[in-house]
C-alpha positions in Angstrom: 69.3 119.8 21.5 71.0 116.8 22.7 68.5 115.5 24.7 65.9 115.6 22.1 68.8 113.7 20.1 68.7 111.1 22.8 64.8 110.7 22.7 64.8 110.3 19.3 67.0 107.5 19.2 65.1 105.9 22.4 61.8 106.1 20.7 63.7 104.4 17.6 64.7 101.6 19.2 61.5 100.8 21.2 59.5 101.5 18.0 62.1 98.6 16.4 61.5 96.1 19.7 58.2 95.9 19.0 57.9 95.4 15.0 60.5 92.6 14.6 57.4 90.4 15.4 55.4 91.6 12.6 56.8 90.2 9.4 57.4 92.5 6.5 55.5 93.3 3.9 57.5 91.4 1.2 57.2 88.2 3.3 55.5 85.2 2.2 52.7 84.2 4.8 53.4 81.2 7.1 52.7 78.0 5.2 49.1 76.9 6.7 48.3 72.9 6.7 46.8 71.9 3.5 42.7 71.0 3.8 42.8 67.3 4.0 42.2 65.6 0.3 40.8 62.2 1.2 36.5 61.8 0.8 35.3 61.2 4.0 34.1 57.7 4.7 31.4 56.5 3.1 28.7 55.9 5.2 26.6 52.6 5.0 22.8 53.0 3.7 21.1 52.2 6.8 23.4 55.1 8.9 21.3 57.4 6.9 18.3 55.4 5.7 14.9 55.3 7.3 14.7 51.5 7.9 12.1 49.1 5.5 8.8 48.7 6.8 8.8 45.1 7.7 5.8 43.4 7.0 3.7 40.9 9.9 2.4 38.6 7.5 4.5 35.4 6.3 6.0 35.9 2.5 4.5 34.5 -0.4 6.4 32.2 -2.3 6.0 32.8 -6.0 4.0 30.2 -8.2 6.0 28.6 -11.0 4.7 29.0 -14.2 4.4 25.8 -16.0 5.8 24.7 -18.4 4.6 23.2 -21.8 6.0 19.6 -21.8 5.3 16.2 -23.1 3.1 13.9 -20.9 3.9 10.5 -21.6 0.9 8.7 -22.0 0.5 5.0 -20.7 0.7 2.1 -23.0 -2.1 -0.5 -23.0 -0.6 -2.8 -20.4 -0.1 0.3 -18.0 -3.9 1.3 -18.2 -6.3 -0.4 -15.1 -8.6 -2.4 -16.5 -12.0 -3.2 -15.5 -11.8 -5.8 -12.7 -13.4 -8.9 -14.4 -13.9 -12.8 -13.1 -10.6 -15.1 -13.3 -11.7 -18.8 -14.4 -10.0 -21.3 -12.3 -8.4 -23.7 -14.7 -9.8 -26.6 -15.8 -9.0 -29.4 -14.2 -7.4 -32.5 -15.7 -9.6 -35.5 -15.0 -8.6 -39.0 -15.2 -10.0 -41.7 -17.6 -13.1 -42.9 -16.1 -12.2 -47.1 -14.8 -13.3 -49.7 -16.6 -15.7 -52.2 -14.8 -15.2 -49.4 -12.1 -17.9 -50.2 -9.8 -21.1 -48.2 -8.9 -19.3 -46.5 -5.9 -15.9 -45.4 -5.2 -14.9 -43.7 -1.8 -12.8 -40.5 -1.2 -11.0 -40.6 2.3 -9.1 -37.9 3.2 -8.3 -35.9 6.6 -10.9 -33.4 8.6 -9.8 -29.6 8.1 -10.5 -29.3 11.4 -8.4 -31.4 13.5 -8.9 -30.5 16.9 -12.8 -30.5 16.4 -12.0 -34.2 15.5 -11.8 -37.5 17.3 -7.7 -38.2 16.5 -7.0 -41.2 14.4 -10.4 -40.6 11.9 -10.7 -39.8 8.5 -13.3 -38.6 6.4 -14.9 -40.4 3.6 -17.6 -39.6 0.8 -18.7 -41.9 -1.6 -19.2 -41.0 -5.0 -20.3 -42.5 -8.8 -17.7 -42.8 -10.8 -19.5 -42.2 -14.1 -20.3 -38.5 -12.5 -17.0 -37.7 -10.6 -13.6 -38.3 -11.0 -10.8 -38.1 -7.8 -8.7 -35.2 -8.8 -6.4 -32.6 -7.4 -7.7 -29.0 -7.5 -5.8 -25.8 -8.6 -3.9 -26.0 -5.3 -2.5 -29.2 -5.6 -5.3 -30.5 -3.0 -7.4 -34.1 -3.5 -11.0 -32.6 -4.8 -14.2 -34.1 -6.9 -14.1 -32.5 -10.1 -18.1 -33.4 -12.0 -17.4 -35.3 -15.3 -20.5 -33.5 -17.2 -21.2 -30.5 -15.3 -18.1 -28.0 -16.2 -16.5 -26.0 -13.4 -18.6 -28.4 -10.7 -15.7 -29.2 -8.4 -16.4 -30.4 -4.3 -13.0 -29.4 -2.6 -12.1 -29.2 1.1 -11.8 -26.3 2.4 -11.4 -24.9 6.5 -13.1 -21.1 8.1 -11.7 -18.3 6.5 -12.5 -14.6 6.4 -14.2 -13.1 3.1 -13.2 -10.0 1.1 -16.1 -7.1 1.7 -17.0 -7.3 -1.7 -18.3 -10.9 -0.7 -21.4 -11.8 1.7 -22.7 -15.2 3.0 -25.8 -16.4 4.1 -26.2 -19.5 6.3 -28.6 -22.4 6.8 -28.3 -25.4 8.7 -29.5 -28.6 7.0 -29.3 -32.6 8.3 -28.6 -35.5 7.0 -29.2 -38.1 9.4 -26.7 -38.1 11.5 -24.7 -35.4 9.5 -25.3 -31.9 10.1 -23.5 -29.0 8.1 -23.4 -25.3 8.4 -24.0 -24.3 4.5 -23.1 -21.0 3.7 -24.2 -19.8 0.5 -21.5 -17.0 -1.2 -22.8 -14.3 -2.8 -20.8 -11.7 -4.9 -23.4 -8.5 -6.0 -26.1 -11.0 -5.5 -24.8 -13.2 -7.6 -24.3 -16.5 -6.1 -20.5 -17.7 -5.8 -19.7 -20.9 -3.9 -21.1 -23.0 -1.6 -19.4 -24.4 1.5 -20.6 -27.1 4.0 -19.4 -27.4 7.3 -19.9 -30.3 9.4 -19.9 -33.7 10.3 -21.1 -36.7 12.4 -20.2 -36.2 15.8 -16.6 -38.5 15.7 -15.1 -35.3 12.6 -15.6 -31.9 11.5 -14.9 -31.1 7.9 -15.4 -28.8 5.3 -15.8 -28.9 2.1 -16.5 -26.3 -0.9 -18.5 -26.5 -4.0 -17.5 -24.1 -6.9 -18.9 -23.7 -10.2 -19.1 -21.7 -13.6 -22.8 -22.5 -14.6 -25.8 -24.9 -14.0 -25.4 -23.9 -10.2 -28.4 -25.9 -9.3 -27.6 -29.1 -10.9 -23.7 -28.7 -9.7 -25.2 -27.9 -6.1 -27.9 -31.1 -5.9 -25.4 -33.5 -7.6 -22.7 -32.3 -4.9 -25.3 -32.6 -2.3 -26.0 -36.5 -3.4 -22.4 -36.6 -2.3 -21.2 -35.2 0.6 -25.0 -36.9 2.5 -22.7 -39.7 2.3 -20.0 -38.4 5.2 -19.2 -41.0 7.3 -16.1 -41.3 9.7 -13.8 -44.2 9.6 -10.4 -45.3 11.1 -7.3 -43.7 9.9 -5.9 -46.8 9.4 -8.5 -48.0 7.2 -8.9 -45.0 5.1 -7.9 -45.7 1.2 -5.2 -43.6 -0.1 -5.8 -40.7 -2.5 -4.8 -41.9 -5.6 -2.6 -39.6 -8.1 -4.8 -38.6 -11.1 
């Protein structure tokens, strides 16, 4: 009897050794960790994606649509006008001289000096009841034609001409003054006239301009300038101030 006492109580203890691990059936489970609260991190749009097709071809820049606004329109004075002929002034002649005599001289220097023997002037002669000694739009001594408007012989040197201008060119004598005439024409409309030339001692140049009667302007100028003579600086008579 005893010893199945004493096995009872060794088989009690041993089965109490081994459930003091287990927790009893009134006991509250072990407190677990809480599932976290925060959202994950939000992921940027091209982690998940597919990437834009990206196109070869350069972008097209939009057009702008117009707008409905107010053009201002140009006044008169703004508007280009048809290009048209610009008169030279007229010329202020002097009284003709009384008891002036048949011929008067104009002496003046060549316009082209280093063609020229140094220490010679020019000199035309002219009538005085057809001409008057005058000084042209730029201030320079010139022949204005007392009966013939806009017939003016003034001196002149080479220069280039615009392309809307062309010039033809004969060579004509006087005894012993040659000139180069070049006839100026504008749409085949003759211009001006210049002469170039001299006697050997000067070379000068003079132009001939007009408005109308072109022929009788051109033979009364011609009457003229045959007369070109050279003559000593010294002796040369002063251009008078109209």
């Amino acid at each position: 009897m005893f010893q199945r006492i004493s096995l009872i109580l060794i088989l009690t203890l041993l089965i109490a050794s081994c459930g003091a691990s287990a927790p009893a059936a009134t006991e509250p489970p072990a407190a677990t960790k809480p599932p976290a609260t925060e959202s994950p991190a939000a992921e940027s749009p091209g982690a998940t994606e597919p990437p834009a097709f990206q196109s070869l071809e350069a972008p097209t820049r939009a057009e702008p649509q117009p707008q409905a606004t107010s053009t201002a329109q140009p006044t008169p004075s703004q508007i280009p006008s048809t290009p048209t002929d610009t008169p030279l002034p007229t010329l202020e002649l002097p009284t003709e001289v009384v008891n002036a005599p048949e011929r008067m001289v104009w002496d003046g220097t060549p316009t082209y000096l280093a063609e020229s023997t140094p220490g010679y002037a020019f000199r035309v002669t002219y009538a005085p009841e057809l001409w008057a000694l005058t000084t042209d739009q730029f201030g320079f001594p010139a022949l204005a034609h007392r009966m013939i408007p806009g017939c003016v012989i003034s001196v002149t040197s080479g220069r280039g001409l615009p392309p809307s201008l062309t010039a033809e060119h004969d060579m004509v004598n006087f005894g012993e003054v040659t000139f180069d005439v070049g006839n100026v024409f504008e749409n085949d409309v003759l211009r001006f006239i210049t002469y170039t030339g001299g006697n050997g001692m000067i070379i000068t140049g003079f132009q001939v301009n007009f408005e109308e009667q072109a022929d009788e302007c051109r033979a009364s100028a011609i009457e003229v300038l045959a007369t070109l003579t050279a003559v000593r600086s010294s002796q040369a008579t002063p251009t008078p101030t109209p």
